[in-house]
N, C-alpha and C positions, 0 to 999 in steps of 0.2 A: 138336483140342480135347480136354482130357482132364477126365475127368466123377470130381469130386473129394469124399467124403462124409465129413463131419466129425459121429461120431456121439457121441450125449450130450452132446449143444451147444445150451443156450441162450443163449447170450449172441450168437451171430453173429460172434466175432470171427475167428475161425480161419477160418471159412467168407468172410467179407468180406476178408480177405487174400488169400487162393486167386483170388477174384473180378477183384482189383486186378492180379492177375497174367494174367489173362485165361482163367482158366479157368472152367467150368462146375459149380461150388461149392456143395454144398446143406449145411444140418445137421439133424440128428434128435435129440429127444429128446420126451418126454413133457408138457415143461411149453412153451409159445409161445415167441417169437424176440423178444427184446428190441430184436435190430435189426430193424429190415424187410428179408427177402429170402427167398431161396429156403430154405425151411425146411419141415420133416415133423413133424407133430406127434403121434407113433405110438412104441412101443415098435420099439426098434433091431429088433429079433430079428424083428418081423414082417416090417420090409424087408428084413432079408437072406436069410430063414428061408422066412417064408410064403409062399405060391404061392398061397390061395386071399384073400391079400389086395392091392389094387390100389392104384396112386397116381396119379392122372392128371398128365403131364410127366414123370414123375421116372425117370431113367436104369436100366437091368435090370441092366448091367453098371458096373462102377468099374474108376476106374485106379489109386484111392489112396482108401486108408481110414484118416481120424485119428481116435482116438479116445479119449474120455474116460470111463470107465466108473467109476459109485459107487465109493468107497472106505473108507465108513463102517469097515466092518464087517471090512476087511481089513488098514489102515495099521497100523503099529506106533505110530503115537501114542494108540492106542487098546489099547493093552494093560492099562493097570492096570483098565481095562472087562471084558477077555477073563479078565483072572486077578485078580476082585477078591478081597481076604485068602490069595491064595496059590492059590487054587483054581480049577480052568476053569469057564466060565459055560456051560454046553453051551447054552442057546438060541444068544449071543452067538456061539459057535464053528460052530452051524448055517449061523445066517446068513450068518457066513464064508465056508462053505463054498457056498453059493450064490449067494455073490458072484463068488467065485473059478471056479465052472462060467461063470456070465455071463461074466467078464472070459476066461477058452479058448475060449467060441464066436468071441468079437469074433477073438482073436488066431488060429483057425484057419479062420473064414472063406476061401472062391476069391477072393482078390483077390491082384495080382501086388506091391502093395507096401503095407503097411502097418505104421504109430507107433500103440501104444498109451501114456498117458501117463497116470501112478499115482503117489504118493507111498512111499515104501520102507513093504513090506511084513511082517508078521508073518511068521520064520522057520516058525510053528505050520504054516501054509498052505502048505507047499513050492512055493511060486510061482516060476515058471521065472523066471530068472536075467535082470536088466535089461541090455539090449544097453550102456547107459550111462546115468550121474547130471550132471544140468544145473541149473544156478542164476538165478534170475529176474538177478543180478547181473553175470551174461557178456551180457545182452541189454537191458542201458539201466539196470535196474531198480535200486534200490537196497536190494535187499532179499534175506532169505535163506531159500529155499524148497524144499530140495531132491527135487528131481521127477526119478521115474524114467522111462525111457525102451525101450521094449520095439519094437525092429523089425526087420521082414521085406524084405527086397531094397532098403535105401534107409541110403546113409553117413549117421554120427553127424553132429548137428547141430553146426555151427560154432557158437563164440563171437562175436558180432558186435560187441558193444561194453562191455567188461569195467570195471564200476564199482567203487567200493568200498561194501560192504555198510553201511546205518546201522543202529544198535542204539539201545535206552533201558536206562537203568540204575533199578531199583525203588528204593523203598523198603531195602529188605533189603540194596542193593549187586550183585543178582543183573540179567544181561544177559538182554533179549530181544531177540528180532526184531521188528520193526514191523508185524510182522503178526497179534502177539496182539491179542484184543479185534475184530478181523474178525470176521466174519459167516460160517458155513460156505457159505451161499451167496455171497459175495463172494470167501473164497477159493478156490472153485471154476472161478472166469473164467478164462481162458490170459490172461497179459500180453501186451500187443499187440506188443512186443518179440521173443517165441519167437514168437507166431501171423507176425511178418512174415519172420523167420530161418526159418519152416518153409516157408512159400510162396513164397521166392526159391531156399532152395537145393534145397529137395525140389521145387520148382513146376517147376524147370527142365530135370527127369528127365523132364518128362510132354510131350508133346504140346500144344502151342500153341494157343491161338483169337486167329486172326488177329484177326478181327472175329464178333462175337456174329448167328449167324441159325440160320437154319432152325432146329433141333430145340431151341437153347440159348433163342429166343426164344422160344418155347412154354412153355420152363419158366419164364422170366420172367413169363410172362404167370399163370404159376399160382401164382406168391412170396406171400406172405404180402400182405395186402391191409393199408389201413392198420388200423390197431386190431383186428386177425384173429390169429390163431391158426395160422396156415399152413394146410399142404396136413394132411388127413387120409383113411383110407380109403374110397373108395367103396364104396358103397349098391350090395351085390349081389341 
């Protein structure tokens, strides 16, 4: 059985697809699990980082680490932010840059295979180079999203089911994507389309659980309870 951490995840879905596959699927992030399951509700960095902080159930080692890290402050659709009237915002470009240290811990982390997954990046930030660019549109969706894809020991994700993109036309005559007027927190969820193309074709590199026991039920037993908040760190 292969112990699978989807970190900066609240929504559940990435980590609920891994599950469906038979694996031992947790997510982390700071804010609670929208779905019920096995979920951390702690800063990534402490579970991969800290030592003097504890999780009861939760795996020491991974076999796969997906990951979603902020992109506020690093996407290129946020530039006329970075360079408002021509000129750099140094708070704005700070922050970058300690987005950009978070996003190389995730990606230099000991794990033997890891996806990070970011939206194209500000050249400002010389941000290492995306292993490949995927569209919510190759995986059911009909929409146009382009998300990068950054990984270590594991093929580019296939296209699973290649739609045609819809668009609306303004006022003006000018096209958008149907995903203006979202919510930053709502485009932030993985479509359940990529979350289920990651967990069939990367799920199927890992280690199998035949059936869920010994150590896998224990962490079920410690998932998020109903209306809870998941797991957080013990009281040393």
């Amino acid at each position: 059985m292969a112990n699978v951490l989807i970190a900066c995840e609240f929504s559940g879905i990435v980590r609920e697809a891994f599950r469906k596959q038979g694996h031992n699927a947790w997510s982390c992030d700071i804010l609670h699990s929208e779905i019920e399951g096995q979920h951390i509700q702690a800063n990534i960095l402490d579970v991969l980082y800290n030592d003097e902080v504890s999780f009861y159930g939760v795996p020491k080692r991974w076999d796969l680490m997906i990951a979603h890290p902020p992109c506020t402050f690093l996407t290129k659709a946020g530039t006329r932010w970075l360079f408002p009237k021509g000129e750099l915002n140094k708070q704005r470009y700070n922050k970058g840059l300690e987005a950009k240290d978070f996003f190389l811990k995730l990606l230099n982390f000991d794990c033997s295979r890891i996806a990070i997954e970011n939206p194209v990046p500000q050249k400002v930030f010389n941000m290492p180079t995306p292993t490949q660019i995927i569209q919510p549109y190759e995986y059911k969706h009909k929409l146009k999203k382009t998300t990068c894809l950054w990984l270590k020991n594991l093929p580019e994700l296939k296209p699973s089911n290649i739609v045609k993109p819809e668009f609306y036309i303004d006022r003006k005559g000018i096209r958008h994507t149907k995903l203006t007027g979202w919510s930053k927190k709502r485009k932030s969820r993985t479509f359940p389309g990529i979350a289920e193309a990651m967990a069939k074709q990367w799920g199927k590199l890992l280690p199998l659980a035949q059936q869920l026991k010994g150590g896998t039920e224990k962490a079920k037993l410690s998932g998020t309870p109903k209306g809870g908040n998941g797991i957080k760190p013990k009281e040393r």
